[in-house]
Residue frames as qw, qx, qy, qz and C-alpha x, y, z in Angstrom:
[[0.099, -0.516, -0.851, -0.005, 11.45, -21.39, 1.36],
 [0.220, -0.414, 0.063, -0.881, 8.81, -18.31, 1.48],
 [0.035, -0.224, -0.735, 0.639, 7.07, -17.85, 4.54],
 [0.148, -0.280, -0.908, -0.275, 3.71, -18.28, 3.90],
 [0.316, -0.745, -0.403, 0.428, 2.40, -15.89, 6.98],
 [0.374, 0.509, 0.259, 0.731, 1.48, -12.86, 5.42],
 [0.132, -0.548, -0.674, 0.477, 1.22, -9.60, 7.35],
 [0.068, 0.717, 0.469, 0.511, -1.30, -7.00, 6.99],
 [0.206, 0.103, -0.231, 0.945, -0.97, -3.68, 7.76],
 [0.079, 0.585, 0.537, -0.603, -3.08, -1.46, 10.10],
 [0.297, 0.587, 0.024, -0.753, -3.80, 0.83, 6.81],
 [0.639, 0.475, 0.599, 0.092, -5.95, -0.37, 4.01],
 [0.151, 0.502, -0.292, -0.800, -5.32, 0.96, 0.70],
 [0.821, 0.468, 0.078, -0.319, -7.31, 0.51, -2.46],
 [0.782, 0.539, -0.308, -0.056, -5.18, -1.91, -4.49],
 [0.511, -0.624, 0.583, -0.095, -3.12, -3.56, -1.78],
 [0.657, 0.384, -0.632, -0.147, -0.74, -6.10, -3.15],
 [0.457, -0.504, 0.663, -0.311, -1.15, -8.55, -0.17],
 [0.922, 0.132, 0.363, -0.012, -2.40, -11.84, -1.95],
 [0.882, 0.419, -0.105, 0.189, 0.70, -11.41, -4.33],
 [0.111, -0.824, 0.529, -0.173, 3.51, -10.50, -1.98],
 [0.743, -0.201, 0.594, 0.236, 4.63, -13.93, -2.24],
 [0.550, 0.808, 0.206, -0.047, 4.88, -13.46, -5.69],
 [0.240, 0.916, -0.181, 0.266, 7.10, -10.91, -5.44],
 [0.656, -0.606, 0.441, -0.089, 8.89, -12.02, -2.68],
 [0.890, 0.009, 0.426, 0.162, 9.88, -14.89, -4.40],
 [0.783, 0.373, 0.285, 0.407, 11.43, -12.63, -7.21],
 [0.006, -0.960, 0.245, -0.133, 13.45, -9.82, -5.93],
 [0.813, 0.396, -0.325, 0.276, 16.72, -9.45, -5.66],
 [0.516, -0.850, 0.006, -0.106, 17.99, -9.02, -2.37],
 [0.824, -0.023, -0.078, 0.560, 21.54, -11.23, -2.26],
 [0.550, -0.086, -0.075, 0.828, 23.75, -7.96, -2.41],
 [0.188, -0.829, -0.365, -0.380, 21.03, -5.30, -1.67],
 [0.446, -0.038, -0.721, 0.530, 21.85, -2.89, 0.69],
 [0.155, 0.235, 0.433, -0.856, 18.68, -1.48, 1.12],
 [0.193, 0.653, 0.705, 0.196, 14.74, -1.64, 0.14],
 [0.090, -0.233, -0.019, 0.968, 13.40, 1.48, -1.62],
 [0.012, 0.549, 0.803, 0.230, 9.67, 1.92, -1.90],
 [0.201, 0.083, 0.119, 0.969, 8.83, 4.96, -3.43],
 [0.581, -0.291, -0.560, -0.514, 5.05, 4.04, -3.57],
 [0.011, 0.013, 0.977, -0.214, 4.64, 2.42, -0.42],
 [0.676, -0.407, -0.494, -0.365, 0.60, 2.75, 0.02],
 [0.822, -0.465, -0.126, -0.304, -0.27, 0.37, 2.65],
 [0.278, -0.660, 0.687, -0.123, 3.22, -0.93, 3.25],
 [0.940, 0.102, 0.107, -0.308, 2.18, -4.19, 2.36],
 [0.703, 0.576, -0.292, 0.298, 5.28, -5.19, -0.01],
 [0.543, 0.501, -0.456, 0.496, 8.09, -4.03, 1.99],
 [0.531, -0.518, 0.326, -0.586, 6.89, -4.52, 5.37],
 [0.978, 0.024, 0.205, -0.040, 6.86, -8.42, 4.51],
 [0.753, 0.530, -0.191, 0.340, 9.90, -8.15, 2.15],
 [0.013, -0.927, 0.255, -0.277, 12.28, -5.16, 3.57],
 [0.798, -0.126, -0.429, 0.403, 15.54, -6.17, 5.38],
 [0.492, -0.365, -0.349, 0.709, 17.73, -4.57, 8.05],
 [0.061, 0.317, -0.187, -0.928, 17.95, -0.43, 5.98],
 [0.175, 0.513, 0.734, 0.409, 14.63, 0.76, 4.05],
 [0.135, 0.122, -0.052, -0.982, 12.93, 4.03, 2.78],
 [0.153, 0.494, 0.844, 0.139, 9.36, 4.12, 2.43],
 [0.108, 0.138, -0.038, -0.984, 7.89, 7.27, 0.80],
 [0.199, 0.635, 0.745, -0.043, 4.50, 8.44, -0.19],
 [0.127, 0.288, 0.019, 0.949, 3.03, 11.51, -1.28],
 [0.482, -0.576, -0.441, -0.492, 0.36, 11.16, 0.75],
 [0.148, 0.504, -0.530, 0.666, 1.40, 12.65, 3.89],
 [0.726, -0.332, 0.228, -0.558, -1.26, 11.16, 6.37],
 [0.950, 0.097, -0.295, 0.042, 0.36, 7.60, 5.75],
 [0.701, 0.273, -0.311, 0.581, 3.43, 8.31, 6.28],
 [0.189, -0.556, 0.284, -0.758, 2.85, 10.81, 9.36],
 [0.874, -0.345, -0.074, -0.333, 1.16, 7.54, 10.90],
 [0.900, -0.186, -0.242, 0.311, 3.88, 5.40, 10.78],
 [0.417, 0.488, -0.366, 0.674, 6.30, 7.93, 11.85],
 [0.441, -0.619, 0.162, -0.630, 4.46, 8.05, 15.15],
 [0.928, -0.353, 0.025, -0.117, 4.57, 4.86, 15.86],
 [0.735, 0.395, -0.267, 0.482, 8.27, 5.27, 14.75],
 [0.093, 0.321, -0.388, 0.859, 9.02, 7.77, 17.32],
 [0.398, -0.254, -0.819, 0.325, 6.68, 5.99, 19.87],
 [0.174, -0.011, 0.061, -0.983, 3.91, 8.53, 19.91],
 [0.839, 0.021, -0.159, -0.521, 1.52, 5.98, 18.54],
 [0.263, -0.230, 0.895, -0.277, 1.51, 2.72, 20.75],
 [0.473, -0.249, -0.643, -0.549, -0.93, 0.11, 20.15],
 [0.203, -0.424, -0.665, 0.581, -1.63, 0.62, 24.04],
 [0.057, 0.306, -0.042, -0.949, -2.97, 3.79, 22.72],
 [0.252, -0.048, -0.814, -0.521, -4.34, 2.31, 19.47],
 [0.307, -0.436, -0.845, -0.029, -6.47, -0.14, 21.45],
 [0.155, -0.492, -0.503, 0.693, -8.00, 2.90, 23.97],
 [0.306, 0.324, -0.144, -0.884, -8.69, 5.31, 21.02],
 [0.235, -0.164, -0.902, -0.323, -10.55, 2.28, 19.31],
 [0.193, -0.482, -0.853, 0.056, -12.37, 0.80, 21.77],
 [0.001, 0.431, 0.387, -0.815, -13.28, 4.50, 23.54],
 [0.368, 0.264, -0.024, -0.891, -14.58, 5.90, 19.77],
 [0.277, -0.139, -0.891, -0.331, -15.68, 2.64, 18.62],
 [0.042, -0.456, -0.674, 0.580, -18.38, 3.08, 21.55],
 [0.186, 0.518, 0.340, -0.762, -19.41, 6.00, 20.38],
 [0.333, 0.316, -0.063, -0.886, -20.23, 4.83, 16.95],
 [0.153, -0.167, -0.974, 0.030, -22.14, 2.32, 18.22],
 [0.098, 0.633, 0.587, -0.495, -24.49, 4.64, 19.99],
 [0.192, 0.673, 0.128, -0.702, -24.21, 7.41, 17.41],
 [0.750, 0.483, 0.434, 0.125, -23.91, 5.36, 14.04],
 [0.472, 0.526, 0.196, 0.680, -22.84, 7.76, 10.64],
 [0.189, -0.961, 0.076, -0.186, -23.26, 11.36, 13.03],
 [0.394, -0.811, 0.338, 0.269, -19.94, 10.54, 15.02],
 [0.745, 0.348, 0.310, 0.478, -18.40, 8.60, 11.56],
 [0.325, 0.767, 0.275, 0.481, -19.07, 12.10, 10.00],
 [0.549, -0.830, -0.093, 0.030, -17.76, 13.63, 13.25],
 [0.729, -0.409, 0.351, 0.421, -14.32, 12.40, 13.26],
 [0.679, 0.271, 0.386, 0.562, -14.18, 13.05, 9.72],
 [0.129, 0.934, -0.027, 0.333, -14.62, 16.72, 9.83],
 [0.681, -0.713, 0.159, 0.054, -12.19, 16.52, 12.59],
 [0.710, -0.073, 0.270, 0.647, -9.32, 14.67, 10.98],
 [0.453, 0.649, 0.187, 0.582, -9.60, 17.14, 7.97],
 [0.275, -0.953, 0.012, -0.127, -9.00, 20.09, 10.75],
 [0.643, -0.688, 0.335, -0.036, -6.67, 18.59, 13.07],
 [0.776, 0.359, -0.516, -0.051, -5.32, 15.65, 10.50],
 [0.393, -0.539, 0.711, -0.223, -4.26, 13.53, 13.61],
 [0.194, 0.212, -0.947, -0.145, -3.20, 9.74, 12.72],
 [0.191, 0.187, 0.895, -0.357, -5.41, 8.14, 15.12],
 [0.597, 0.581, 0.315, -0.455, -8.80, 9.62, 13.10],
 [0.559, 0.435, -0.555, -0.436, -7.17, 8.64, 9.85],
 [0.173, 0.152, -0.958, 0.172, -6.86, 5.34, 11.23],
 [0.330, 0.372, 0.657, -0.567, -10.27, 5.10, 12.96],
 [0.563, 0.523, -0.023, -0.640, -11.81, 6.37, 8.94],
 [0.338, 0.405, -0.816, -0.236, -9.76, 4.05, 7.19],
 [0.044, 0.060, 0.974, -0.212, -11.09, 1.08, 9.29],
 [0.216, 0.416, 0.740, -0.483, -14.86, 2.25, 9.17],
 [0.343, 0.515, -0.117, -0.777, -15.22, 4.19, 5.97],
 [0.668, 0.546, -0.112, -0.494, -16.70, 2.97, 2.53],
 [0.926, 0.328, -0.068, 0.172, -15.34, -0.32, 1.28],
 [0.676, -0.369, 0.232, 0.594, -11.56, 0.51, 2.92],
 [0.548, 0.674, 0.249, 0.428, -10.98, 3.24, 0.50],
 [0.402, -0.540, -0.023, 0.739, -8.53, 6.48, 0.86],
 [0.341, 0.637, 0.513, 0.463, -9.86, 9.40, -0.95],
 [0.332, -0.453, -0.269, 0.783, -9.27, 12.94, -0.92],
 [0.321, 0.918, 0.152, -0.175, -10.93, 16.24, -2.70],
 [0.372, 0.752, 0.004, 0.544, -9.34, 19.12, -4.43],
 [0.256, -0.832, 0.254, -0.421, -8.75, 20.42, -1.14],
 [0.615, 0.247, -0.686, 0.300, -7.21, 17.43, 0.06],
 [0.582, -0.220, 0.241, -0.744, -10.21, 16.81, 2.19],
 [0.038, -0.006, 0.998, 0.047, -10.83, 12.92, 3.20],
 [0.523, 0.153, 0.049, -0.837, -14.31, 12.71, 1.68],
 [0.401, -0.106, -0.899, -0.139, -15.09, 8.80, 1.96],
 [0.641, -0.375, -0.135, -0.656, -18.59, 7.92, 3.19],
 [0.466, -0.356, 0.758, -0.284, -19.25, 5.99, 6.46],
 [0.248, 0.174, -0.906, -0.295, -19.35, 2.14, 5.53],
 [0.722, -0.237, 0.163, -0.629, -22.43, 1.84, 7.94],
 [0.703, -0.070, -0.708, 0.005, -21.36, -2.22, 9.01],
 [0.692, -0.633, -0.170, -0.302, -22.69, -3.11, 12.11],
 [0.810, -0.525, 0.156, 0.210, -20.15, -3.61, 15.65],
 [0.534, 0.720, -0.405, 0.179, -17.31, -2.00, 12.88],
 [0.187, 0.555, -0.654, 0.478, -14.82, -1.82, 16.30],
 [0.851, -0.429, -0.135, -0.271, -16.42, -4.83, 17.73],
 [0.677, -0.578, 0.434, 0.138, -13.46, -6.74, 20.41],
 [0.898, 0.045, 0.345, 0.269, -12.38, -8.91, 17.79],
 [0.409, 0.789, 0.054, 0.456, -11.87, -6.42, 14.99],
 [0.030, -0.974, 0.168, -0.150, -10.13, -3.85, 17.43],
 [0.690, -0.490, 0.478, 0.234, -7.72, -6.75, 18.79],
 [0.803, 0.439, 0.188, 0.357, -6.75, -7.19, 14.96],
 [0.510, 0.767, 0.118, 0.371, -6.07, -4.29, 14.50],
 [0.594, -0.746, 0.289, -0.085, -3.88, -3.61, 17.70],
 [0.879, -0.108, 0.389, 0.253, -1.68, -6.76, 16.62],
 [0.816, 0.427, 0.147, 0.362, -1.25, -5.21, 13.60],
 [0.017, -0.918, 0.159, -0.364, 0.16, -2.07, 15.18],
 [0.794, -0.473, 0.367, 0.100, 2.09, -4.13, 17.77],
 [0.808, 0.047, 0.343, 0.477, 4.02, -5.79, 14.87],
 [0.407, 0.806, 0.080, 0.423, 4.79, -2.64, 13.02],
 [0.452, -0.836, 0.311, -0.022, 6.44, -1.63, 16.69],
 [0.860, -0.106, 0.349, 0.357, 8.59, -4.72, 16.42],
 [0.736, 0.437, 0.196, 0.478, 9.64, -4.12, 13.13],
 [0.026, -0.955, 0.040, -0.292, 10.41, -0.68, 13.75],
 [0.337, -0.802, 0.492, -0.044, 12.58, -1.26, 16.56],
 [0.844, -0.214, 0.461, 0.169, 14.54, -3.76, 14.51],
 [0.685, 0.248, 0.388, 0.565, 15.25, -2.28, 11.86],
 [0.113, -0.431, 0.000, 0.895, 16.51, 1.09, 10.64],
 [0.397, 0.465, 0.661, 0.436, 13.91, 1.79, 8.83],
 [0.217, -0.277, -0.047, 0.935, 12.58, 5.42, 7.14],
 [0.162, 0.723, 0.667, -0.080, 9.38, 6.76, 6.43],
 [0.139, -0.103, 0.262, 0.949, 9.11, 10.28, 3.77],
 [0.314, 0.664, 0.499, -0.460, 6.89, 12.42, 2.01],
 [0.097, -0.697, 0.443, 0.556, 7.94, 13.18, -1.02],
 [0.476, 0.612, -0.360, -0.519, 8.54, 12.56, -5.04],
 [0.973, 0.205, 0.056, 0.093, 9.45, 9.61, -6.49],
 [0.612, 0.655, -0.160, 0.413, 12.47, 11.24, -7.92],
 [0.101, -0.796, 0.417, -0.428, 13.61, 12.27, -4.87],
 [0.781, -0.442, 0.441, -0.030, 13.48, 8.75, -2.80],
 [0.910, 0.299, 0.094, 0.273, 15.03, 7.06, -5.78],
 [0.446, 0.764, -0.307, 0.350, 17.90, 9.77, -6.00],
 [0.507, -0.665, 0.421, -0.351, 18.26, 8.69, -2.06],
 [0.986, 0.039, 0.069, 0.143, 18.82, 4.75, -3.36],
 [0.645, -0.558, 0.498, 0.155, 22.06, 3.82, -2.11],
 [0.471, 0.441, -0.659, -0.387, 24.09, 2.35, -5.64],
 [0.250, 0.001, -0.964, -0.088, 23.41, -1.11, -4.17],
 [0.336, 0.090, 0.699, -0.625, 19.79, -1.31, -3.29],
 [0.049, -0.495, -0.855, -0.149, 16.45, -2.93, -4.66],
 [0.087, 0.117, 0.240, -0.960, 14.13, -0.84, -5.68],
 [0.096, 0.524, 0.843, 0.072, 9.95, -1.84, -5.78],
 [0.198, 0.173, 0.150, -0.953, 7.66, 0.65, -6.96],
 [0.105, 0.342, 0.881, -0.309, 3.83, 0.64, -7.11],
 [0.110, 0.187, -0.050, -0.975, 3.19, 3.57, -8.69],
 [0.575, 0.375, 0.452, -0.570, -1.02, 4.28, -9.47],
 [0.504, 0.310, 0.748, 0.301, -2.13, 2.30, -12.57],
 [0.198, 0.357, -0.338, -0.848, -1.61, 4.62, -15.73],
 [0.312, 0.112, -0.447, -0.831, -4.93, 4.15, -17.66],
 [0.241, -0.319, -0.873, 0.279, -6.66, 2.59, -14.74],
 [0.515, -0.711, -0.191, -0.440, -9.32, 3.98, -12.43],
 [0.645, -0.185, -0.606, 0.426, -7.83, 4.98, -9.49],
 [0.075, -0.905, -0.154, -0.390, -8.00, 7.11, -6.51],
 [0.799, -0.047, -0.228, 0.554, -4.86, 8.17, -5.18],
 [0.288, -0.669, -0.198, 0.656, -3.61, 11.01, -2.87],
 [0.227, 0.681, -0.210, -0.664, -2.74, 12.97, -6.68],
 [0.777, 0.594, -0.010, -0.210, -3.28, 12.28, -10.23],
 [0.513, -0.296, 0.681, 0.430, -0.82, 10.09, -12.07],
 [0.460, 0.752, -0.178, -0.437, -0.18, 10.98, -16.04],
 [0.695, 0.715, 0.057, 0.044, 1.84, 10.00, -18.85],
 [0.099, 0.853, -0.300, 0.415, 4.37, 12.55, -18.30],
 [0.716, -0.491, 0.354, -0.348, 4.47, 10.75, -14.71],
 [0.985, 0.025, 0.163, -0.047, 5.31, 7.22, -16.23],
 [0.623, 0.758, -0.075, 0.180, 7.54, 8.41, -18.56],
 [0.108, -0.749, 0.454, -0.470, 9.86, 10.33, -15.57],
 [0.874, -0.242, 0.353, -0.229, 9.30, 7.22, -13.42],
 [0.959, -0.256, 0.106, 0.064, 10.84, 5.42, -15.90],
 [0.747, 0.367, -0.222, 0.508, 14.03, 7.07, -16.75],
 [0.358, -0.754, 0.472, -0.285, 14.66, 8.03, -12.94],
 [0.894, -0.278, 0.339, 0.089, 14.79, 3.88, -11.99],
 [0.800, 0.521, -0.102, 0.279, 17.19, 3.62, -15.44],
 [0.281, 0.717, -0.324, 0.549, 19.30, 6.43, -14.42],
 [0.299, -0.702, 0.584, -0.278, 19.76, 4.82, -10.72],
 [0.427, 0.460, -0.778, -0.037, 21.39, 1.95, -12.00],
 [0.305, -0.191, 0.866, -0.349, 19.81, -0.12, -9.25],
 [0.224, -0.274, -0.895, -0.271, 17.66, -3.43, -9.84],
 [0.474, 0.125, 0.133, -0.862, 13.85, -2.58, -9.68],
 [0.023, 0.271, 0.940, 0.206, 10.97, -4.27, -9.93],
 [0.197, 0.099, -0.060, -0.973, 7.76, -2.44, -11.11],
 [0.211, 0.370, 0.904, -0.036, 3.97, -3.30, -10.67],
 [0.336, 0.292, -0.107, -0.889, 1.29, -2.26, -13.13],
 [0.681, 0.315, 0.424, -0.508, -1.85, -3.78, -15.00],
 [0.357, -0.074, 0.715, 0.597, -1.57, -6.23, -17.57],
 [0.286, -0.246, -0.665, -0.644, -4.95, -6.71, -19.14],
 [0.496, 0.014, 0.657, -0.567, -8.17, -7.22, -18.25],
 [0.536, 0.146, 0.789, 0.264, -10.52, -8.83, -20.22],
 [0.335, 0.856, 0.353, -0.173, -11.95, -5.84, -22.18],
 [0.451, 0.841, -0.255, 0.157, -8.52, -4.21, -23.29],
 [0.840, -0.096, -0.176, 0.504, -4.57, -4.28, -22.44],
 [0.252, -0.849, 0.112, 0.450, -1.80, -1.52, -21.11],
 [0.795, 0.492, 0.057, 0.349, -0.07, -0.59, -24.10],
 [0.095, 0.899, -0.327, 0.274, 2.47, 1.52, -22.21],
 [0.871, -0.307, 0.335, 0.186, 4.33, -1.79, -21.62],
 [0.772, 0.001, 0.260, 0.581, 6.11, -1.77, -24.34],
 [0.385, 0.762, -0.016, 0.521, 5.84, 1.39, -25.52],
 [0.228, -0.885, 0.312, -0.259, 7.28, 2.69, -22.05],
 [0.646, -0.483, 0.583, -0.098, 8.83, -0.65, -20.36],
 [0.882, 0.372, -0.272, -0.102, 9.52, -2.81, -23.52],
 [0.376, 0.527, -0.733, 0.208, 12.92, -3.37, -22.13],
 [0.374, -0.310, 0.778, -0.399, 12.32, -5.21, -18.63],
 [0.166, -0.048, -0.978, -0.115, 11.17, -8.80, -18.11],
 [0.625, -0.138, 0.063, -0.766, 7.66, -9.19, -17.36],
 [0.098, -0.151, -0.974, -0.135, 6.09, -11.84, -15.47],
 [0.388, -0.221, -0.190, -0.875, 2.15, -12.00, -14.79],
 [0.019, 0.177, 0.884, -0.432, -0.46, -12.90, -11.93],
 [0.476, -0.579, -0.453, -0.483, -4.44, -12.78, -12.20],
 [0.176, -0.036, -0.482, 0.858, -5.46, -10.71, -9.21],
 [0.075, -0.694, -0.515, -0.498, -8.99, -9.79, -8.32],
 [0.191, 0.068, -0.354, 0.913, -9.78, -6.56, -6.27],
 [0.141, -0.693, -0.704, -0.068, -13.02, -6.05, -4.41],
 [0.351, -0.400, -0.092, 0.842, -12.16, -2.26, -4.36],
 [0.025, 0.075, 0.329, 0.941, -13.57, 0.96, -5.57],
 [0.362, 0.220, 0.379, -0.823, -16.92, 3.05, -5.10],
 [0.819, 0.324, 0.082, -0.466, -18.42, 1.31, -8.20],
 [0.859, -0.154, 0.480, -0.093, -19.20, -2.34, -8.80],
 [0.602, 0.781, -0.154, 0.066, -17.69, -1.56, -12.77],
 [0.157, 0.752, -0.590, 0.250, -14.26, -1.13, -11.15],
 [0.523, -0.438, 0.731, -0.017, -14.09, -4.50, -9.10],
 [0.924, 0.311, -0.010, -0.221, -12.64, -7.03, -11.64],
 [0.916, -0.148, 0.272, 0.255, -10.47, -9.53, -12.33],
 [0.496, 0.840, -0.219, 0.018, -7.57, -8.24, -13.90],
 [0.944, -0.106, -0.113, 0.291, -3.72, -9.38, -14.66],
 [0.244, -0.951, 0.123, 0.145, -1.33, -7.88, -13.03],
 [0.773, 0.446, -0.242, 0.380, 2.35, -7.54, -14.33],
 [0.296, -0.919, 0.163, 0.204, 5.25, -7.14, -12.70],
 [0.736, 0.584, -0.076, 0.334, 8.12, -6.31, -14.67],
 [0.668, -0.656, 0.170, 0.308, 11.81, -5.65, -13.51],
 [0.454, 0.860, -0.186, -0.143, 15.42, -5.14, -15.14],
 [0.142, -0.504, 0.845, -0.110, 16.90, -7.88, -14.57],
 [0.426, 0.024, -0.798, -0.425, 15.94, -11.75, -15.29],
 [0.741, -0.298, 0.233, -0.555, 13.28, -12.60, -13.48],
 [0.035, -0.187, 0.966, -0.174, 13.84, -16.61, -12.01],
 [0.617, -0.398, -0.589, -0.337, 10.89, -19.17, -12.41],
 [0.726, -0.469, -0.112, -0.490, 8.29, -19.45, -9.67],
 [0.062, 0.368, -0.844, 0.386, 9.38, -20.60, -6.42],
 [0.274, 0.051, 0.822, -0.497, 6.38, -21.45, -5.07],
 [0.161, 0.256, 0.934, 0.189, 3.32, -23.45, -6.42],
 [0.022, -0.711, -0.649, 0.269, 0.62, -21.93, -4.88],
 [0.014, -0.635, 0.046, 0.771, 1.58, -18.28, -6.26],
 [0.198, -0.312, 0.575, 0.730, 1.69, -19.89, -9.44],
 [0.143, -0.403, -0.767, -0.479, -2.04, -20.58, -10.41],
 [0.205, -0.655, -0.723, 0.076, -5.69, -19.73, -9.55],
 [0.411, 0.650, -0.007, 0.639, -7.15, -16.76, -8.86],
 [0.434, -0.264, -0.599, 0.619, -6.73, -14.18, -5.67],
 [0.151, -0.724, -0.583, -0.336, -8.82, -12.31, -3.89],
 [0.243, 0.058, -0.386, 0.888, -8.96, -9.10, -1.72],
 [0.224, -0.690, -0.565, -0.393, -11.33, -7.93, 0.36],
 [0.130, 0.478, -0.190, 0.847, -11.41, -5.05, 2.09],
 [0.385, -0.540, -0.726, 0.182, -12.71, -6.44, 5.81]]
């Protein structure tokens, strides 16, 4: 039976795969795994809900992955959490977009977790952008009471449960290449990757290519472990033709997915995701994953 109780991470990323992590859930292979590897992780979303006892989660985006390692090594508390909230949430109540725009020159100095956390929750539409300089240059989202009680106890909970998990499982948190967490997969382990949507709009910590896909896929080949790989099928205006010309070999199955994400209104749309794997993929466990469509919204 899947468990139905999805959680959401404290960090929002643009394309979060939470409304289909049953989905997925329902079709990995875990039985003789002895580890999750999620080269991609984003938000965490996937293998926070999935992951089992041993897991790697990389990024190249080093502010993600510098967060949860605090709270891995019990620097970041959500006793903390909730005090840096509620203390700057105050102040940009009285001072609106001036202390928004505050914090954000601040992280880009100082790059402490707690102000990437505090932008991520209050900037633009939940986006994570960076310059050329690998400057966080999202605008304030200007919504009233952003870090009002309710909102700040959410997010607290969700830091609480990332403690839990943490101190139950060995888990590992990187910076670093694709190629390099996948050469770190274990010969029995499950690997999920997420990687940014080749011939998508997107706006990820660095550019993703061709050249990128290509390497992507004959690292997962060469590590001989079962994978499962998410990427855009269609939408309704064109399709990804670097399914088959790059992935022709894996099974593919597909979910409609809509995404209320991105700085312009062009880029939220319905679109079908694939996810495609190397190994037979089992029919649908669960009804409710299998129709209609799903929504995300960046609260």
């Amino acid at each position: 039976m899947l468990n139905d109780r999805i959680f959401v991470p404290p960090i929002k990323i643009q394309g979060i795969k939470t409304k289909i992590v049953p989905i997925i859930k329902a079709n990995v292979k875990l039985a003789a795994a002895e580890m999750w590897v999620e080269p991609f992780m984003g938000s965490g979303v996937v293998g926070f809900n999935i992951a089992r006892k041993k897991a790697i989660f990389a990024d190249t985006n080093p502010h993600i992955i510098e967060f949860y390692n605090q709270i891995k090594y019990r620097k970041i508390t959500s006793y903390l959490v909730k005090a840096f909230l509620e203390k700057e949430g105050d102040e940009l109540e009285k001072k609106d977009e001036k202390h928004y725009y505050y914090i954000r020159d601040r992280f880009n100095e100082f790059h402490d977790p707690l102000d990437f956390l505090f932008l991520n929750r209050s900037c633009f539409n939940g986006m994570v952008r960076f310059n050329k300089n690998n400057d966080f240059n999202v605008p304030y989202g200007h919504k009233p009471l952003r870090f009002a009680k309710a909102y700040v106890t959410k997010i607290v909970n969700q830091v609480r449960h990332i403690e839990i998990l943490l101190q139950n499982n060995d888990w590992q948190f990187y910076c670093q290449p694709f190629e390099k967490t996948i050469a770190m997969a274990p010969a029995f382990s499950f690997i999920y990757c997420d990687p940014p949507y080749i011939g998508r709009h997107v706006d990820y910590y660095d550019s993703w290519s061709l050249d990128n896909e290509l390497s992507l896929r004959d690292t997962l080949i060469c590590s001989k472990a079962k994978f499962m790989l998410s990427t855009w099928d269609h939408n309704e205006y064109r399709s990804n033709v670097y399914i088959d010309e790059i992935w022709g070999f894996c099974n593919k199955i597909t979910k409609e997915h809509y995404y209320h994400v991105g700085a312009k209104e062009r880029n939220r749309n319905s679109i079908v995701e694939a996810l495609l794997t190397n190994y037979e993929i089992d029919k649908i466990r669960d009804k409710e994953t299998a129709s209609g469509q799903l929504s995300i919204c960046f609260a």
